[in-house]
N, CA, C and O atoms as a GROMACS GRO file, in nm:
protein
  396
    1UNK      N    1  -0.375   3.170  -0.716
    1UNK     CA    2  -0.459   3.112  -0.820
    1UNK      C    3  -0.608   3.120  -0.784
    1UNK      O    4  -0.695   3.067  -0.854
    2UNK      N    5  -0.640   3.209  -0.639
    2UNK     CA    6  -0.767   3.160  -0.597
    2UNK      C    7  -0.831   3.311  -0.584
    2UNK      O    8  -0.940   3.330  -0.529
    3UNK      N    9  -0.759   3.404  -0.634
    3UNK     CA   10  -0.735   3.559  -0.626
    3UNK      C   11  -0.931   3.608  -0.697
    3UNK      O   12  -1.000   3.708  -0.678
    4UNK      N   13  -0.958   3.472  -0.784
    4UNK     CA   14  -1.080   3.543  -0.833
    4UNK      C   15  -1.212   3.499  -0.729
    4UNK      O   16  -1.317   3.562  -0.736
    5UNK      N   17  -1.197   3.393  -0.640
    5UNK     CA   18  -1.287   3.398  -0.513
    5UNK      C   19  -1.353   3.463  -0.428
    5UNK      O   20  -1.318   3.448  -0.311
    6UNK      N   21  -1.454   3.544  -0.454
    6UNK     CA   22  -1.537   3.618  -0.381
    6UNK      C   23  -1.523   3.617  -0.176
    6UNK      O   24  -1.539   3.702  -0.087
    7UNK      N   25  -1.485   3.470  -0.182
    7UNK     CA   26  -1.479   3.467  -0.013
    7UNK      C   27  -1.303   3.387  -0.007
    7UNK      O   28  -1.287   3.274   0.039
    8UNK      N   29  -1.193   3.471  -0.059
    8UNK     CA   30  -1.106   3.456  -0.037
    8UNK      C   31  -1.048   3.464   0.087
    8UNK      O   32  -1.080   3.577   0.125
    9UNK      N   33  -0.977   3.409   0.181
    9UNK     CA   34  -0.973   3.458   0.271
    9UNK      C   35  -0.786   3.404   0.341
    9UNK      O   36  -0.711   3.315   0.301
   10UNK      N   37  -0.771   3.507   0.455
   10UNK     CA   38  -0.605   3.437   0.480
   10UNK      C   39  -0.598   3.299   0.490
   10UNK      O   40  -0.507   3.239   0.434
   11UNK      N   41  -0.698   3.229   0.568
   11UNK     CA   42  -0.675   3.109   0.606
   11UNK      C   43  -0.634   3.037   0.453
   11UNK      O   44  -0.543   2.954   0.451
   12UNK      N   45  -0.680   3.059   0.375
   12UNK     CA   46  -0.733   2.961   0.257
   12UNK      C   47  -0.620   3.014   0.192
   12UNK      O   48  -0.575   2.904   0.159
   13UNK      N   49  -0.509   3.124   0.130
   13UNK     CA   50  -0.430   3.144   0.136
   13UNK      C   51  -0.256   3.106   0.186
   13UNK      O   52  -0.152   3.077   0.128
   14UNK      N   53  -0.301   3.124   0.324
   14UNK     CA   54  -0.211   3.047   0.404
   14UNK      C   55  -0.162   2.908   0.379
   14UNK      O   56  -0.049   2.876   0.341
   15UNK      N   57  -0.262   2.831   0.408
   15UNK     CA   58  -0.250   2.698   0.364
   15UNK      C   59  -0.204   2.662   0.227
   15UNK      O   60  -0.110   2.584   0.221
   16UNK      N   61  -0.257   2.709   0.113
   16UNK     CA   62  -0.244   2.716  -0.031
   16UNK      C   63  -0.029   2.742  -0.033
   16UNK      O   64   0.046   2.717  -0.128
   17UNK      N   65   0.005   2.788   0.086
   17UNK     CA   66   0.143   2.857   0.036
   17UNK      C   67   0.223   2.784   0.161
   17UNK      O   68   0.332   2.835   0.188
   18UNK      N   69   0.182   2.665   0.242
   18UNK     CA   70   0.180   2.634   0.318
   18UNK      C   71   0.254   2.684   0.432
   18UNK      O   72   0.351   2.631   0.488
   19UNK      N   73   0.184   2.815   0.466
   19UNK     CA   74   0.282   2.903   0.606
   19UNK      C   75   0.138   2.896   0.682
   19UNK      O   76   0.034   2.838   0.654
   20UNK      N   77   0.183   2.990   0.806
   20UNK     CA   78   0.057   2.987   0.879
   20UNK      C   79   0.024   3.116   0.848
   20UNK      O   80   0.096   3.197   0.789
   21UNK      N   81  -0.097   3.135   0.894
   21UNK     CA   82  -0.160   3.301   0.882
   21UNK      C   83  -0.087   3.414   0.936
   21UNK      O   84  -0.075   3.515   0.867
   22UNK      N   85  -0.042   3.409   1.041
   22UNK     CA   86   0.076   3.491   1.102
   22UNK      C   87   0.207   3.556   1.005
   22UNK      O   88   0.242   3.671   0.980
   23UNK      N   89   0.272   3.391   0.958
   23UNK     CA   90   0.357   3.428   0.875
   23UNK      C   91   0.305   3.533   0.731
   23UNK      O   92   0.351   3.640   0.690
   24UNK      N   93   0.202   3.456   0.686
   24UNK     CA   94   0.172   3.549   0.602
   24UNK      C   95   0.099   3.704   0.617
   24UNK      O   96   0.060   3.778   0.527
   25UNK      N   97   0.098   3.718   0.717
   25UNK     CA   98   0.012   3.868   0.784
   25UNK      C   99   0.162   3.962   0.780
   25UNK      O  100   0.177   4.075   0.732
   26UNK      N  101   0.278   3.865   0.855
   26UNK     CA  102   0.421   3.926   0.879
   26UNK      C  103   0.479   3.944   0.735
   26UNK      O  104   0.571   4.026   0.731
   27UNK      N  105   0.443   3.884   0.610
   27UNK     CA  106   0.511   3.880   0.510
   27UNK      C  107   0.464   4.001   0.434
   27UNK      O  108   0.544   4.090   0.406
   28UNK      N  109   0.367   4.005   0.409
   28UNK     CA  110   0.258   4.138   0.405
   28UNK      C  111   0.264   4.273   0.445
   28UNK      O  112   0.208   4.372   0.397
   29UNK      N  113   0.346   4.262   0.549
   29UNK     CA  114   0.375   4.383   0.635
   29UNK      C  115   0.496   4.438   0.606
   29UNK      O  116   0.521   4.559   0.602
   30UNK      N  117   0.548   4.374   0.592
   30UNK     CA  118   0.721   4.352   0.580
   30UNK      C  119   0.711   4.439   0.425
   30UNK      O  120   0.786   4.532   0.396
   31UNK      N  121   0.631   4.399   0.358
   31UNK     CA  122   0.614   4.472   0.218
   31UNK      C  123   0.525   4.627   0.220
   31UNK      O  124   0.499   4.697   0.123
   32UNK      N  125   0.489   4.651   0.366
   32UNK     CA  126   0.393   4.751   0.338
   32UNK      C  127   0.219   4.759   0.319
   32UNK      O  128   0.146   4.854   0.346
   33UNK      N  129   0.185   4.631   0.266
   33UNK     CA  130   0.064   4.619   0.249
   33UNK      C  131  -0.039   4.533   0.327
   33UNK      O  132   0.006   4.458   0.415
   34UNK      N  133  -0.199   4.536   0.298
   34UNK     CA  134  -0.258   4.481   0.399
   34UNK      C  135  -0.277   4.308   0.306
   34UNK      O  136  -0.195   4.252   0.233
   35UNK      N  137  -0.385   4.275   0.340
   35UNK     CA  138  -0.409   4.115   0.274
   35UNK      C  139  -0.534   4.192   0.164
   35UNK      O  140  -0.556   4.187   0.042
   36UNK      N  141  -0.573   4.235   0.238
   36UNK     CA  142  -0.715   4.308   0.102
   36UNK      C  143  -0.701   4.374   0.015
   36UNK      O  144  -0.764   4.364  -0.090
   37UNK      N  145  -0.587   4.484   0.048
   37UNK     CA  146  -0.550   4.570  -0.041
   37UNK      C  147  -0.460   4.497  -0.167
   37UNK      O  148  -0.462   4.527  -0.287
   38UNK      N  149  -0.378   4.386  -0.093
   38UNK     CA  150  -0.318   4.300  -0.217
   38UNK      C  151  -0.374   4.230  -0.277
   38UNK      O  152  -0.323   4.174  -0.374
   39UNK      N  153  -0.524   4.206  -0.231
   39UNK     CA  154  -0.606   4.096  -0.338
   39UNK      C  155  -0.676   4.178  -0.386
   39UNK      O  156  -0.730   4.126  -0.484
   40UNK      N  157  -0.725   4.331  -0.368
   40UNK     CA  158  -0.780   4.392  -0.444
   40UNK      C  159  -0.740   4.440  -0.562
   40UNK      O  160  -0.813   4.464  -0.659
   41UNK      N  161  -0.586   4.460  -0.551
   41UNK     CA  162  -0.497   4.494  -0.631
   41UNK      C  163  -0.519   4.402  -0.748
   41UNK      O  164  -0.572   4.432  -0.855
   42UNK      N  165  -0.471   4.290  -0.714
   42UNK     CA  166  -0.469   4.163  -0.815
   42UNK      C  167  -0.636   4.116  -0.888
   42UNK      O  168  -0.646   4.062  -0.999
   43UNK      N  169  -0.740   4.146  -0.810
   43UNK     CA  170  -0.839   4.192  -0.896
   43UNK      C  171  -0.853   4.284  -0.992
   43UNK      O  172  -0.924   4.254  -1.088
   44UNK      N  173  -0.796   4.400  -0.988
   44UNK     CA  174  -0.872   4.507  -1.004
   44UNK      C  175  -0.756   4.484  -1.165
   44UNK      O  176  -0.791   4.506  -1.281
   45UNK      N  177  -0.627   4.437  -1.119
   45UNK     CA  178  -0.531   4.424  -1.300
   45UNK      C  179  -0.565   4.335  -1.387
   45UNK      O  180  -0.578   4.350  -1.508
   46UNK      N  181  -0.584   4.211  -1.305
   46UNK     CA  182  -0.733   4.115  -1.376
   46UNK      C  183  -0.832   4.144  -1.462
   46UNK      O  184  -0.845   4.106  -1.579
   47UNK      N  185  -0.903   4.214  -1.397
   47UNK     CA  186  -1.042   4.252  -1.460
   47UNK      C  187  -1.003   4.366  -1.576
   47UNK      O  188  -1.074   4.386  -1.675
   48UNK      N  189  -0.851   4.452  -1.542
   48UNK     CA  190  -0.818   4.554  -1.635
   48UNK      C  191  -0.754   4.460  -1.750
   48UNK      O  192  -0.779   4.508  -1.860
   49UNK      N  193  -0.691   4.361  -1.757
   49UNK     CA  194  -0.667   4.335  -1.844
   49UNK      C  195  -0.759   4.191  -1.930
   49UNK      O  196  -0.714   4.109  -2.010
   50UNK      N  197  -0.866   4.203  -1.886
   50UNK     CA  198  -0.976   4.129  -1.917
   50UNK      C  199  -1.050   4.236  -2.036
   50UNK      O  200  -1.042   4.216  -2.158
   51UNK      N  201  -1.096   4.311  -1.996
   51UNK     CA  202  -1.194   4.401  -2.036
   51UNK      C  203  -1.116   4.492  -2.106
   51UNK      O  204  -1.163   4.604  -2.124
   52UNK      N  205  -0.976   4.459  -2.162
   52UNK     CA  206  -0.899   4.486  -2.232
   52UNK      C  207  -0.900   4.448  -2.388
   52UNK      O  208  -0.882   4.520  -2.486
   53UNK      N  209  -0.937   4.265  -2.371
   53UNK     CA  210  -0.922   4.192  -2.436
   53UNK      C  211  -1.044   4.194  -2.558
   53UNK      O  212  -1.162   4.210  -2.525
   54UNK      N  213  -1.007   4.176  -2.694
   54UNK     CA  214  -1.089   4.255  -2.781
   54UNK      C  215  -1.195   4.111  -2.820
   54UNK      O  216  -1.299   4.118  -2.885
   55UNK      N  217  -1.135   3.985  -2.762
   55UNK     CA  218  -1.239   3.878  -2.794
   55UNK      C  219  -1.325   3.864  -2.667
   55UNK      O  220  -1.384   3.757  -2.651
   56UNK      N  221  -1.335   3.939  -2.596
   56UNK     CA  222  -1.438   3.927  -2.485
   56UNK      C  223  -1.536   3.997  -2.468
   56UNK      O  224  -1.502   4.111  -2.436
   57UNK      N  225  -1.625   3.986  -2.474
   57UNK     CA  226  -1.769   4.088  -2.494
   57UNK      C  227  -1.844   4.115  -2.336
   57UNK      O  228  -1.916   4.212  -2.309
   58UNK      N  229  -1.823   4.054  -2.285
   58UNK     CA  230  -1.896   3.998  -2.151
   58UNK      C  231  -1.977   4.165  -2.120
   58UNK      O  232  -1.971   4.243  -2.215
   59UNK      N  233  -2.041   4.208  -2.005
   59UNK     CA  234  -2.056   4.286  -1.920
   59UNK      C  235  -1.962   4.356  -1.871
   59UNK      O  236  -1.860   4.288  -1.865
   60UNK      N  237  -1.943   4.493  -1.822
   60UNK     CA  238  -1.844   4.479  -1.735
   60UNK      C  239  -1.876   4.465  -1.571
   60UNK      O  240  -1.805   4.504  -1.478
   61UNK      N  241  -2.006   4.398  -1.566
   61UNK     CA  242  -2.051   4.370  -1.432
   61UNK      C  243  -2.011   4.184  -1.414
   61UNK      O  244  -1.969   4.127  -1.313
   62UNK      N  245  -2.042   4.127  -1.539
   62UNK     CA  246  -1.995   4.013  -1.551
   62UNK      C  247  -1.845   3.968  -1.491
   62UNK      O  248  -1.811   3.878  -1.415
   63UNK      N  249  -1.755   4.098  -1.582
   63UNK     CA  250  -1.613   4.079  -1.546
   63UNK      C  251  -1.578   4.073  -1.412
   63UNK      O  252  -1.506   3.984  -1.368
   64UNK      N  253  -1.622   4.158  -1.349
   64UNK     CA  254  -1.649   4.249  -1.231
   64UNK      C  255  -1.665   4.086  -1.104
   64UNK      O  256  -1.600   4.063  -1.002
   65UNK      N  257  -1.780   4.002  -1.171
   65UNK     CA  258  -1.803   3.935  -1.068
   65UNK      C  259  -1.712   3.826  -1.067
   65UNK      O  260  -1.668   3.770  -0.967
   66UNK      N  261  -1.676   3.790  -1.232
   66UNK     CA  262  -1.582   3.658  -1.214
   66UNK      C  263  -1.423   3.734  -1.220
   66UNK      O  264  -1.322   3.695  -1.280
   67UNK      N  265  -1.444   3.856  -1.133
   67UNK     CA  266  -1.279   3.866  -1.066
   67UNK      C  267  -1.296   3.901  -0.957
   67UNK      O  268  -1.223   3.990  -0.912
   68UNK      N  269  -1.445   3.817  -0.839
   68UNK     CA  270  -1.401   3.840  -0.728
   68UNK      C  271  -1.525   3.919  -0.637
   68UNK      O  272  -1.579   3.884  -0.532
   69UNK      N  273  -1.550   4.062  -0.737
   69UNK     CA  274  -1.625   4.175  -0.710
   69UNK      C  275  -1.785   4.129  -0.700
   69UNK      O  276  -1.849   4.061  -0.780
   70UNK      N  277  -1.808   4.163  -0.629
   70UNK     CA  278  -1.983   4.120  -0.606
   70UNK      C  279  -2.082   4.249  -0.585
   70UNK      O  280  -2.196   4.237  -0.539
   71UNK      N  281  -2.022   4.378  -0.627
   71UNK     CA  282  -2.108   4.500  -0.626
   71UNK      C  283  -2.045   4.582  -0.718
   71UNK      O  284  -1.954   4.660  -0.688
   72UNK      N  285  -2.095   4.566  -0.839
   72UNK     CA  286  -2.045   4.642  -0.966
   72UNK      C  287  -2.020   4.772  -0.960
   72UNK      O  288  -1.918   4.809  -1.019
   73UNK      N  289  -2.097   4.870  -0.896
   73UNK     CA  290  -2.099   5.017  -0.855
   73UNK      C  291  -1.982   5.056  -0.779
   73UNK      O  292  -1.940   5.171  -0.777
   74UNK      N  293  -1.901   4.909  -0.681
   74UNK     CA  294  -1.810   4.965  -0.574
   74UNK      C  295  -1.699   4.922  -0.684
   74UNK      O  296  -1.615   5.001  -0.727
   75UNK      N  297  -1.710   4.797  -0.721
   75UNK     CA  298  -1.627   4.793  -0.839
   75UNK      C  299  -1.588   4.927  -0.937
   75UNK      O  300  -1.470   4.961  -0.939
   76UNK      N  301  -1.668   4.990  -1.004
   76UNK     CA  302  -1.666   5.057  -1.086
   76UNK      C  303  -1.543   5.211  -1.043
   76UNK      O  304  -1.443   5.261  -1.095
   77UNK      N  305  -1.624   5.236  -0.925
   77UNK     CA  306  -1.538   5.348  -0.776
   77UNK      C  307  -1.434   5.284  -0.811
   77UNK      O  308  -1.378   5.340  -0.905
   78UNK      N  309  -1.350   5.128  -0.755
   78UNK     CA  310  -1.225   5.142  -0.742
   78UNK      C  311  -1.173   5.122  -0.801
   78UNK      O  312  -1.060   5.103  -0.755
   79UNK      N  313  -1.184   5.101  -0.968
   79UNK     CA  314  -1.170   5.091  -1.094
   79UNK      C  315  -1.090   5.288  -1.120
   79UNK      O  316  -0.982   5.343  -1.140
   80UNK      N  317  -1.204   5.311  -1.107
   80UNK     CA  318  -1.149   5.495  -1.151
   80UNK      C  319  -1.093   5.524  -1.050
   80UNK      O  320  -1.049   5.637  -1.074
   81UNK      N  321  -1.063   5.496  -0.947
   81UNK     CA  322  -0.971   5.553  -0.870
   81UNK      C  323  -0.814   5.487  -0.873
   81UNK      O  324  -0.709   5.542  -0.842
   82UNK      N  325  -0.836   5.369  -0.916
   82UNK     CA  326  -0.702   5.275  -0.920
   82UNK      C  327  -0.629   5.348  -1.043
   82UNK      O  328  -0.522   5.404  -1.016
   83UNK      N  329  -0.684   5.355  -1.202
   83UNK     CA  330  -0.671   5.364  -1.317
   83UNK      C  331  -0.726   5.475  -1.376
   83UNK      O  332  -0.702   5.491  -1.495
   84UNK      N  333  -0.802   5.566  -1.310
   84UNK     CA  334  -0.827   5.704  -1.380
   84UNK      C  335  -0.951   5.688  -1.428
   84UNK      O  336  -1.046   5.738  -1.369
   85UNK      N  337  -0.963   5.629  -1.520
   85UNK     CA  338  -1.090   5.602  -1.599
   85UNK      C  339  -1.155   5.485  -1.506
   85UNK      O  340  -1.111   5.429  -1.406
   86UNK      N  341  -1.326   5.466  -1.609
   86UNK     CA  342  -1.435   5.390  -1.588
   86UNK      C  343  -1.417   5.237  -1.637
   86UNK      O  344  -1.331   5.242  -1.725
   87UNK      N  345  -1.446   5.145  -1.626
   87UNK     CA  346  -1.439   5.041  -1.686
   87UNK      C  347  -1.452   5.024  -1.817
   87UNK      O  348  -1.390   4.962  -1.903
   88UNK      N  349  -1.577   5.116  -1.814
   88UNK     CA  350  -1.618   5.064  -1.992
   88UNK      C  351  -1.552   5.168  -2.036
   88UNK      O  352  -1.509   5.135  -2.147
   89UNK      N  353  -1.512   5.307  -2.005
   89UNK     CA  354  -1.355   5.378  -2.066
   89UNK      C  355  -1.308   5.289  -2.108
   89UNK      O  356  -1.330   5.247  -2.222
   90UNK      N  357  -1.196   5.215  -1.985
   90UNK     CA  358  -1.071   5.167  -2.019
   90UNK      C  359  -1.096   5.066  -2.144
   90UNK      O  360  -0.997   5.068  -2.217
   91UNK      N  361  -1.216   4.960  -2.203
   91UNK     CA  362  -1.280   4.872  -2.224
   91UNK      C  363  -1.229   4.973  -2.417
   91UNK      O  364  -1.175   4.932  -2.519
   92UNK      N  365  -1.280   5.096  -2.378
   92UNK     CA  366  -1.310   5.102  -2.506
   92UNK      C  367  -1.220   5.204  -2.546
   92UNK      O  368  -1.235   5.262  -2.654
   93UNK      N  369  -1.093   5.241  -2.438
   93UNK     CA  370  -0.967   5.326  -2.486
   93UNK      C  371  -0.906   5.230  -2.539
   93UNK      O  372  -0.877   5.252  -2.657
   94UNK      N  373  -0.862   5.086  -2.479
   94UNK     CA  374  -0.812   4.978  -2.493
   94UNK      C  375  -0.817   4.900  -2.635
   94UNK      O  376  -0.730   4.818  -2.666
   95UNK      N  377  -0.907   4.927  -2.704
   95UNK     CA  378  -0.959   4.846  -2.799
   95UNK      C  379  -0.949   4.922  -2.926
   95UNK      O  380  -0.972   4.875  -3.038
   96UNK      N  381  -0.903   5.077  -2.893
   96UNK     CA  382  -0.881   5.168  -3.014
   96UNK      C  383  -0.750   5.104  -3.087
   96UNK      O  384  -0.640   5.073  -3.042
   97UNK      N  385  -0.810   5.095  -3.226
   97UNK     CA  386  -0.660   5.086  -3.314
   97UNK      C  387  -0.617   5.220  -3.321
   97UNK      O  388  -0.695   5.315  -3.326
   98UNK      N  389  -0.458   5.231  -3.320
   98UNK     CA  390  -0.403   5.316  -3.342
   98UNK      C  391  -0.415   5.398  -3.450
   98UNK      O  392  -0.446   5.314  -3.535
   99UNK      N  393  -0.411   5.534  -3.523
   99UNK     CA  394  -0.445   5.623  -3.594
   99UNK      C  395  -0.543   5.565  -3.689
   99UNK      O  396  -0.595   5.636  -3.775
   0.00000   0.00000   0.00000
């Protein structure tokens, strides 16, 4: 629930799920993934299905920051690399009515 926190971190995590950091480093692993790469993840579908949404006008630097991201440009990089397209692409493939 704390996934949109700029200074997210294991500890604060940990506790939230009440294991210790260990356990959750081992739980993580066990799946393959790191702790960043899974909160980046969960940003990055966030913000995609934000900037999806046809009643939201915001920025997509705005979006960007209240999911976490604090450098719109690096944002933007792992946006098109996650999903193919640009933000404001997806923003405005998303929002096409059909035929």
């Amino acid at each position: 629930s704390h996934v949109q926190e700029p200074d997210l971190a294991a500890g604060r995590i940990a506790a939230e799920h009440h294991i210790s950091v260990r356990q959750l480093y081992r739980i993580l692993a066990s799946e393959g993934i790191s702790l960043g790469d899974w909160i980046r993840t969960r940003r990055l579908e966030g913000a995609r299905r934000e900037l999806a949404a046809a009643f939201l006008h915001d920025p997509v630097s705005v979006v960007a920051r209240r999911w976490g991201f604090t450098d719109a440009s690096s944002f933007a990089r792992m946006f098109r690399t996650s999903f193919g397209v640009s933000p404001g692409e997806w923003r405005q493939l998303s929002r096409q009515s059909p035929g």
